[in-house]
VEXDREN-2710 file (C-alpha; in Angstrom, 1 decimal):
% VEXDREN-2710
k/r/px/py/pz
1/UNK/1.5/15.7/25.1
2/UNK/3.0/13.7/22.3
3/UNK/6.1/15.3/21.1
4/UNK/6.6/14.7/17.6
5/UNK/9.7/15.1/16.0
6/UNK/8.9/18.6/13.8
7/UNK/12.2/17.7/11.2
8/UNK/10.3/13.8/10.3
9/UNK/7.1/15.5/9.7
10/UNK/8.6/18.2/7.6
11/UNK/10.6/15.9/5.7
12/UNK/7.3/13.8/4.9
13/UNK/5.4/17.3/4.0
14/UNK/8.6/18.1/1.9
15/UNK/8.2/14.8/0.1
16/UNK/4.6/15.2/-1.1
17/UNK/5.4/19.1/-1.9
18/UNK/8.4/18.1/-4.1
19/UNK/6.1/15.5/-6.0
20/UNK/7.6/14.4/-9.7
21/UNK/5.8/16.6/-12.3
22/UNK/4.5/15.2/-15.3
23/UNK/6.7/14.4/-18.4
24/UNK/7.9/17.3/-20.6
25/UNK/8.4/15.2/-23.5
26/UNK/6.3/12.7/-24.7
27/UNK/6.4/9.7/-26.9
28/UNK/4.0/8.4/-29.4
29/UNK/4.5/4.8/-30.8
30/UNK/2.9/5.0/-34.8
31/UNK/2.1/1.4/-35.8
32/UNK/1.2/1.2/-39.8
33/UNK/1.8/-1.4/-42.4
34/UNK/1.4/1.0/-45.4
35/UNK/4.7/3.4/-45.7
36/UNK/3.3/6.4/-47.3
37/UNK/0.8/6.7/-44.3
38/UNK/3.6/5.8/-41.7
39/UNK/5.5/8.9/-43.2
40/UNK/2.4/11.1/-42.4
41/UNK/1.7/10.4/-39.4
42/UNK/5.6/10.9/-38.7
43/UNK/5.1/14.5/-40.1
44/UNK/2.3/15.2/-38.6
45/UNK/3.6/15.0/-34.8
46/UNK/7.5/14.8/-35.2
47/UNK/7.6/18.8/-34.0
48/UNK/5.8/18.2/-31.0
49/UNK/6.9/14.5/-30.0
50/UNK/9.3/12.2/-30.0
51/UNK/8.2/9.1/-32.5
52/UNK/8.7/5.8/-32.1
53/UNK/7.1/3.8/-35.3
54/UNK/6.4/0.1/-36.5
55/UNK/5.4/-1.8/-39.5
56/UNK/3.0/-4.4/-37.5
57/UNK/1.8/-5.2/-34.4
58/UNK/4.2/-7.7/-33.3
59/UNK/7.0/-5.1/-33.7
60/UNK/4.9/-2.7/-32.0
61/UNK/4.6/-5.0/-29.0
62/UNK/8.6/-5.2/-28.7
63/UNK/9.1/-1.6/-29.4
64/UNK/6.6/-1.0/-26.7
65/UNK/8.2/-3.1/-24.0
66/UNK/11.2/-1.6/-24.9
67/UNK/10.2/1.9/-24.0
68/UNK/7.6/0.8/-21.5
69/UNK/8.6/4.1/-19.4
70/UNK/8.9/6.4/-22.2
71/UNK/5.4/5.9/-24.3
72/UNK/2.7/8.0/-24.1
73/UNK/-0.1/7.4/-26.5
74/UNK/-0.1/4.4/-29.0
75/UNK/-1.8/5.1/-33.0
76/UNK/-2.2/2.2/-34.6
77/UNK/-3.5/1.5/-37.9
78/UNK/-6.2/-0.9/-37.8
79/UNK/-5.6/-3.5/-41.3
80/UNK/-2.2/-5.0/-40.8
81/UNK/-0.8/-7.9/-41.7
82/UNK/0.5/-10.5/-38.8
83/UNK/-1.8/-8.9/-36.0
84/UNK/-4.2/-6.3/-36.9
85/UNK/-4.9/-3.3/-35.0
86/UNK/-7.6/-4.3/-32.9
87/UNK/-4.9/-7.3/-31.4
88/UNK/-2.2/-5.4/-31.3
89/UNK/-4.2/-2.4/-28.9
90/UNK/-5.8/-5.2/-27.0
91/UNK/-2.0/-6.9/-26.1
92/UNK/-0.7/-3.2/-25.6
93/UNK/-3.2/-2.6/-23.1
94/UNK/-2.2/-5.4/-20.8
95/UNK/1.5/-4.4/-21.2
96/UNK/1.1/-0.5/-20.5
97/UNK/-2.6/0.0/-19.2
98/UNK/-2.3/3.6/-18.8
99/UNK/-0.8/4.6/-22.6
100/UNK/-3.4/6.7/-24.5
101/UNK/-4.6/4.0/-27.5
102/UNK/-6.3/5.7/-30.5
103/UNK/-6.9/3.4/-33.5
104/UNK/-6.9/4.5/-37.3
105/UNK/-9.2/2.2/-39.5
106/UNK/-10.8/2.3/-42.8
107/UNK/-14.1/0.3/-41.6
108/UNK/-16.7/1.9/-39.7
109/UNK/-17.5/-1.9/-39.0
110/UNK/-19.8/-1.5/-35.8
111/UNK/-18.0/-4.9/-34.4
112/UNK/-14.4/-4.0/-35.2
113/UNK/-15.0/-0.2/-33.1
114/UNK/-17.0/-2.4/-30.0
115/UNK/-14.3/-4.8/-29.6
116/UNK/-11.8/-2.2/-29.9
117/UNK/-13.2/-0.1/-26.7
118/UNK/-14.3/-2.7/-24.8
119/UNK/-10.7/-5.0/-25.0
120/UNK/-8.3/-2.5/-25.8
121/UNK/-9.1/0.5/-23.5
122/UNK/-9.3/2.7/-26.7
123/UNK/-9.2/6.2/-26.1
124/UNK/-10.5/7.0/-29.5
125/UNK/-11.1/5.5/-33.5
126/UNK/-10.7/7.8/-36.6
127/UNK/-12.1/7.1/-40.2
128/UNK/-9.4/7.0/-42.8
129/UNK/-8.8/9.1/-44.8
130/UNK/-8.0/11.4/-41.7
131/UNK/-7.7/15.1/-41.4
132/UNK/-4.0/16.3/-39.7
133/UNK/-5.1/18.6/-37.8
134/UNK/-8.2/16.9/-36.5
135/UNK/-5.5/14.0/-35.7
136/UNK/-3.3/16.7/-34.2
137/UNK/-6.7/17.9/-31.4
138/UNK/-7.6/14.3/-30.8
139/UNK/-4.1/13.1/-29.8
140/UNK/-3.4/16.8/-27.5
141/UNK/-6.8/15.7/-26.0
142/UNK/-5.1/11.9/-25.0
143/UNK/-1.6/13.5/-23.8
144/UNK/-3.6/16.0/-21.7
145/UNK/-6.0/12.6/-20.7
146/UNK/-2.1/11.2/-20.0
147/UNK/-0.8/13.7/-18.1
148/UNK/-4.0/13.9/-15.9
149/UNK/-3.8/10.2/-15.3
150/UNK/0.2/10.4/-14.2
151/UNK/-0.7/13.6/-12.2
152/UNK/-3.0/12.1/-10.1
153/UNK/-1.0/9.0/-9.7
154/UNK/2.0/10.6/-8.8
155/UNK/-0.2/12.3/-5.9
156/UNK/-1.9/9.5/-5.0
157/UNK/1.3/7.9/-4.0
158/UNK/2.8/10.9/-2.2
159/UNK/-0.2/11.2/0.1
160/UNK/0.4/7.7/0.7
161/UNK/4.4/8.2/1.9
162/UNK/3.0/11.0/3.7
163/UNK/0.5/8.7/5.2
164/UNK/3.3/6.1/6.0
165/UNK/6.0/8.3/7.4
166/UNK/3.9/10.4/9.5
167/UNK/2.0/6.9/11.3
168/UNK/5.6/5.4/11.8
169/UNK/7.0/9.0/13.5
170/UNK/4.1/9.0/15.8
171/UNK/5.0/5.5/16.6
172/UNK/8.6/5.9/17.0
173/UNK/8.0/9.2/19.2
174/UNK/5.2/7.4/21.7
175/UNK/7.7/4.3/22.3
176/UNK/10.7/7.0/22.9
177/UNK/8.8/8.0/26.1
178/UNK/9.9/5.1/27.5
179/UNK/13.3/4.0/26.9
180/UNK/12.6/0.0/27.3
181/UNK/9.9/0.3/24.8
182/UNK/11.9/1.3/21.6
183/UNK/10.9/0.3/18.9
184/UNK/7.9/-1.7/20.2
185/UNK/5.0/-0.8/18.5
186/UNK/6.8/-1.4/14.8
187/UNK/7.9/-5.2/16.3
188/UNK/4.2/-5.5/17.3
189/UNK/3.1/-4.3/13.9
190/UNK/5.9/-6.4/12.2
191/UNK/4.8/-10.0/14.1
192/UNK/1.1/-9.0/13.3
193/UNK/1.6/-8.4/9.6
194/UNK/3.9/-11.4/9.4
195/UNK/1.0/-13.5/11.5
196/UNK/-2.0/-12.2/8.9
197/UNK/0.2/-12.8/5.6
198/UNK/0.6/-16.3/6.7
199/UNK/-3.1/-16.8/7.4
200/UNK/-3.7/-15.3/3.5
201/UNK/-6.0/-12.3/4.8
202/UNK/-6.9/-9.6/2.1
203/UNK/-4.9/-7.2/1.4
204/UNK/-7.1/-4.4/2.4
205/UNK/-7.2/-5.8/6.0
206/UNK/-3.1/-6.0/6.0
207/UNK/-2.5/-2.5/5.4
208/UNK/-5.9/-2.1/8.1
209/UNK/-3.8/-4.5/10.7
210/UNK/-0.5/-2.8/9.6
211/UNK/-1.8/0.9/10.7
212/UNK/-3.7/-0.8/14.0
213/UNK/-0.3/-2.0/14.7
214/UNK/1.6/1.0/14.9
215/UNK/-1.1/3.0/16.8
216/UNK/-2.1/0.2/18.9
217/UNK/-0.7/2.2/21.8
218/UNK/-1.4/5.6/21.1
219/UNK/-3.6/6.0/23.6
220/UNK/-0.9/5.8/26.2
221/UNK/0.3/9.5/25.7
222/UNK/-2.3/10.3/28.2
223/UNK/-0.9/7.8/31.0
224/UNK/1.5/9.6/33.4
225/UNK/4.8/8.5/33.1
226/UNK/5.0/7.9/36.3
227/UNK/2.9/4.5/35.8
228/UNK/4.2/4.6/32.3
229/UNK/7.7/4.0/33.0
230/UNK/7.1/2.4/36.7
231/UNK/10.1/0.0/37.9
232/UNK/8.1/-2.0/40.0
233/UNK/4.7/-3.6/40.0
234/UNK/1.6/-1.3/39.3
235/UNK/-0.7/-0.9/42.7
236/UNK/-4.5/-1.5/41.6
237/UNK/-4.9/2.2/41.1
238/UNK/-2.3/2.5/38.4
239/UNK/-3.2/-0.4/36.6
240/UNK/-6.9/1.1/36.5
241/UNK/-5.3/4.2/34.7
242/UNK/-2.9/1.9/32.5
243/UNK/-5.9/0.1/31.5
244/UNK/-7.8/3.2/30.1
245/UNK/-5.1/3.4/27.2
246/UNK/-7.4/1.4/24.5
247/UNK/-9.8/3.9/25.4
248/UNK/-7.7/6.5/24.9
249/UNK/-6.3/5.2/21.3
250/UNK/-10.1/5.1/20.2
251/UNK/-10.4/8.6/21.2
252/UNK/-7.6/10.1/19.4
253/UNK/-8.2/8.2/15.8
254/UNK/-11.9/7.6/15.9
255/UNK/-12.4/11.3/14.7
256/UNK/-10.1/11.0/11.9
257/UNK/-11.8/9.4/9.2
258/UNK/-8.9/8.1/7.4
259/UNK/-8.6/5.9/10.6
260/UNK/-12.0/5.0/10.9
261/UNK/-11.4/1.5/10.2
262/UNK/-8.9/1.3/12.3
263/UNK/-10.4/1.4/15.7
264/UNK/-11.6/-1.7/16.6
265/UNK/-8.2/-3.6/16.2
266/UNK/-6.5/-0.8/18.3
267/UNK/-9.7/-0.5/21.6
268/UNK/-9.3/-4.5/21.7
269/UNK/-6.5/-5.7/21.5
270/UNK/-6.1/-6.4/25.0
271/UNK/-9.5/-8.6/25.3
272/UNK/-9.2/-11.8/25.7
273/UNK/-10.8/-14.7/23.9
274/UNK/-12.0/-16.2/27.6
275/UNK/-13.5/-12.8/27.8
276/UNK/-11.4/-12.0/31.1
277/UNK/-9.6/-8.9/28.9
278/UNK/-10.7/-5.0/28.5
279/UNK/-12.1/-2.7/28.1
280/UNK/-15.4/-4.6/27.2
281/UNK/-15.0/-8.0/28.0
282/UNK/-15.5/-9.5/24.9
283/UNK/-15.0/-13.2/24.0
284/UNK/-14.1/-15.5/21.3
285/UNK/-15.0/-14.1/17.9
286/UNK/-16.5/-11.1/18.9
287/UNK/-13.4/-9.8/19.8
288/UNK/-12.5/-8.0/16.0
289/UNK/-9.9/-10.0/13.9
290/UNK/-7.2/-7.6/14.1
291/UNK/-7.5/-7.2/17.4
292/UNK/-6.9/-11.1/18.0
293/UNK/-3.9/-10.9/15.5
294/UNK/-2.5/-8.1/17.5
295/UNK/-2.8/-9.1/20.9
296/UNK/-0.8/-12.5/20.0
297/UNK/1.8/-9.8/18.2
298/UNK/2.1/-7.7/21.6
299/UNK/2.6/-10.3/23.9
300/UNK/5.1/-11.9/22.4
301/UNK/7.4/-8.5/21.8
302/UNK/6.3/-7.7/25.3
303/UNK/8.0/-10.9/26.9
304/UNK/10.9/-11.0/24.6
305/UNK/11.4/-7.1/25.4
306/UNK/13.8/-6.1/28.2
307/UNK/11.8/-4.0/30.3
308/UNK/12.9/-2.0/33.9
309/UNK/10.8/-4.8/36.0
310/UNK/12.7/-7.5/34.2
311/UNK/14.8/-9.3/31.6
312/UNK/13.6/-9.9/28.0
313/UNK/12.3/-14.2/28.1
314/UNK/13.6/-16.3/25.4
315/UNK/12.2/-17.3/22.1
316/UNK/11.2/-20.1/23.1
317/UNK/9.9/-19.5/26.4
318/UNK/7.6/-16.7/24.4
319/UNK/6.5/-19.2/22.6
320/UNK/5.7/-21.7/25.1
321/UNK/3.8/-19.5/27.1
322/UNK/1.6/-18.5/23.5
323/UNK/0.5/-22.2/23.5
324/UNK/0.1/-22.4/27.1
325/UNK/-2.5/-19.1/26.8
326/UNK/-4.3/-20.6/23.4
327/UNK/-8.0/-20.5/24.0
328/UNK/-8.2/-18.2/27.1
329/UNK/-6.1/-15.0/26.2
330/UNK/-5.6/-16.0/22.8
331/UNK/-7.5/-17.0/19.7
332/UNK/-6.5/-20.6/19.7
333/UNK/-6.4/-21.1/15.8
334/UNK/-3.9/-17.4/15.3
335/UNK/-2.2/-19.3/18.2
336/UNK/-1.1/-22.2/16.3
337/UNK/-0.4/-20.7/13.5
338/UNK/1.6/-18.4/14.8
339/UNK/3.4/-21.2/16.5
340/UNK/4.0/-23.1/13.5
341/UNK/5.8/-19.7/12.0
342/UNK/7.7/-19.6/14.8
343/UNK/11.0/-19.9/12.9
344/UNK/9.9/-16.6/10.5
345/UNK/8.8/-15.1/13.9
346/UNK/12.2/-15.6/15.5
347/UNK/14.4/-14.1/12.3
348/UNK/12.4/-11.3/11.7
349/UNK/12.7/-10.6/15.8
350/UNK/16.3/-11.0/15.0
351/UNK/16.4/-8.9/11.8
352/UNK/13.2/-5.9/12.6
353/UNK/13.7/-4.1/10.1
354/UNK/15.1/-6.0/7.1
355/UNK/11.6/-7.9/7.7
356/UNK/9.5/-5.0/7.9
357/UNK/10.5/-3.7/4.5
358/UNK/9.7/-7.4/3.1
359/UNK/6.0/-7.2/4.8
360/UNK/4.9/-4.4/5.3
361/UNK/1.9/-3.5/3.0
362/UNK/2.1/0.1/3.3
363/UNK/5.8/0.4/2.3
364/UNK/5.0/-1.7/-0.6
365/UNK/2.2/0.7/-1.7
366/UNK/5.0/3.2/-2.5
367/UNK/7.5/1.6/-3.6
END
């Protein structure tokens, strides 16, 4: 039974729990050319919010990127000089996407309210002259709509440190079973996610390949570890049971639908592309993408890995042996490439984790 270390999982629980809560002050940027209605709006709010306020919308933009972090909702006049309303929403909205916008104008000009909700991500117009209090319930409606947003965001990202710690503790806890493969499954990962980058595959499929990588060998909780951790040379039998591990891994995670996606890079990635491999047999392309990527990734680690039969090979033996095996184990286009990077390859074997932080695609997500 896999053994899971109770204090990382706690820890990661203990991170999600203690989630940032949503901000107890907020700021509203007022941006009006006229002062008499700039001085309104100031009374109108300054009990409730802090107020940041400009004359146009150029010096709305630079107040804005100057309190990118502290803005919650933007009201903007809409007939300014320099950049009227309408611009000045639409720039905001590329600088601070997620700022309530509610815009003040005079027109009821059909055009002038279509292109304000469709470029500037307008939360709301109101007619001029405005009623206070009505302007009070429309902007407690955005910083609710604001608070919401950040909430869920803030969650979001906690479930996905959650996510990230509890895959690598599950990974660090099945390579501690056996003492010569420390660490193994995150150099696997890390040579696989360094592989894919260079081949400019999708985002979606790194963070797929990433969380194949680290669970590639799950399956091999269920091996005894008298095979597991074996000295000597595995007798048919043994290797039989050794070979059932994909098998395994695809039990485990196929029933978690998170992981769904996951399976076929983690049941295959011990075919090979001649179609000698297992568990299936499969050949060429029809082996799943991920799969390929990883098997070049496991190979590698596992000859440049000290291990109780033998000595770790050299780099460049490692790699000699990848070109050697391109177009009967391996995919013989990942091959190359991966031989061509085999200068990353070799510093980020050197340096595991300082790499790992720079390419992994889940650690990015939250950070």
């Amino acid at each position: 039974m896999l053994n899971v270390k109770n204090d990382l999982f706690l820890n990661s629980v203990g991170d999600l729990i203690s989630a940032t809560s949503v901000r107890n002050e907020h700021t509203i940027l007022i941006v009006d050319d006229e002062i008499n209605n700039l001085q309104l709006l100031k009374r109108t709010f300054r009990n409730k919010y802090k107020i940041l306020t400009a004359s146009n919308g150029l010096e709305g933009l630079e107040t804005l990127k100057k309190n990118i972090d502290d803005v919650s909702l933007i009201v903007s006049d809409h007939k300014m000089p320099i950049m009227e309303g309408t611009k000045f929403l639409e720039e905001a909205n590329i600088i601070a996407p997620d700022v309530i916008k509610i815009l003040l104008t005079g027109f009821s000009d059909i055009e002038i309210i279509t292109d304000a909700v469709n470029k500037c991500n307008l939360f709301q117009y109101i007619l001029k002259p405005f009623n206070p209090d009505e302007l009070q319930a429309v902007v407690k409606n955005g910083i609710d709509k604001f608070d919401l947003a950040s909430s869920k965001s803030l969650i979001l990202k906690d479930l996905k440190e959650l996510f990230y710690k509890t895959i690598k503790s599950i990974a660090s806890a099945l390579d501690a079973k056996d003492p010569y493969t420390h660490g193994h499954s995150m150099r696997v990962t890390l040579y696989s996610i360094i592989l894919a980058k260079e081949l400019n595959t999708p985002e979606d499929q790194l963070e797929l390949i990433e969380t194949a990588g680290l669970l590639h060998d799950i399956g091999k909780i269920a091996i005894p570890e008298s095979i597991l951790c074996k000295a000597g040379k595995l007798t048919d039998d043994e290797f039989k049971i050794m070979k059932t591990h994909p098998i395994n891994s695809e039990k485990l995670i196929s029933s978690i639908k998170k992981l769904h996606d996951i399976c076929p890079g983690v049941k295959y990635h011990h075919e090979k592309w001649n179609g000698t491999g297992y568990p299936e047999g499969l050949a060429g392309e029809n082996i799943p993408f991920a799969a390929r990527v990883i098997a070049i990734a496991d190979t590698y680690d596992a000859m440049t890995s000290t291990r109780s039969y033998r000595k770790a090979l050299s780099h460049e033996i490692a790699i000699e042996e990848i070109e050697k095996c391109a177009g009967t184990q391996f995919d013989p286009n990942l091959a190359k490439k991966f031989i061509e990077i085999e200068n990353i390859i070799k510093s980020a074997k050197d340096n595991p984790e300082e790499y790992y932080l720079k390419y992994s695609t889940l650690y990015q997500q939250i950070h």
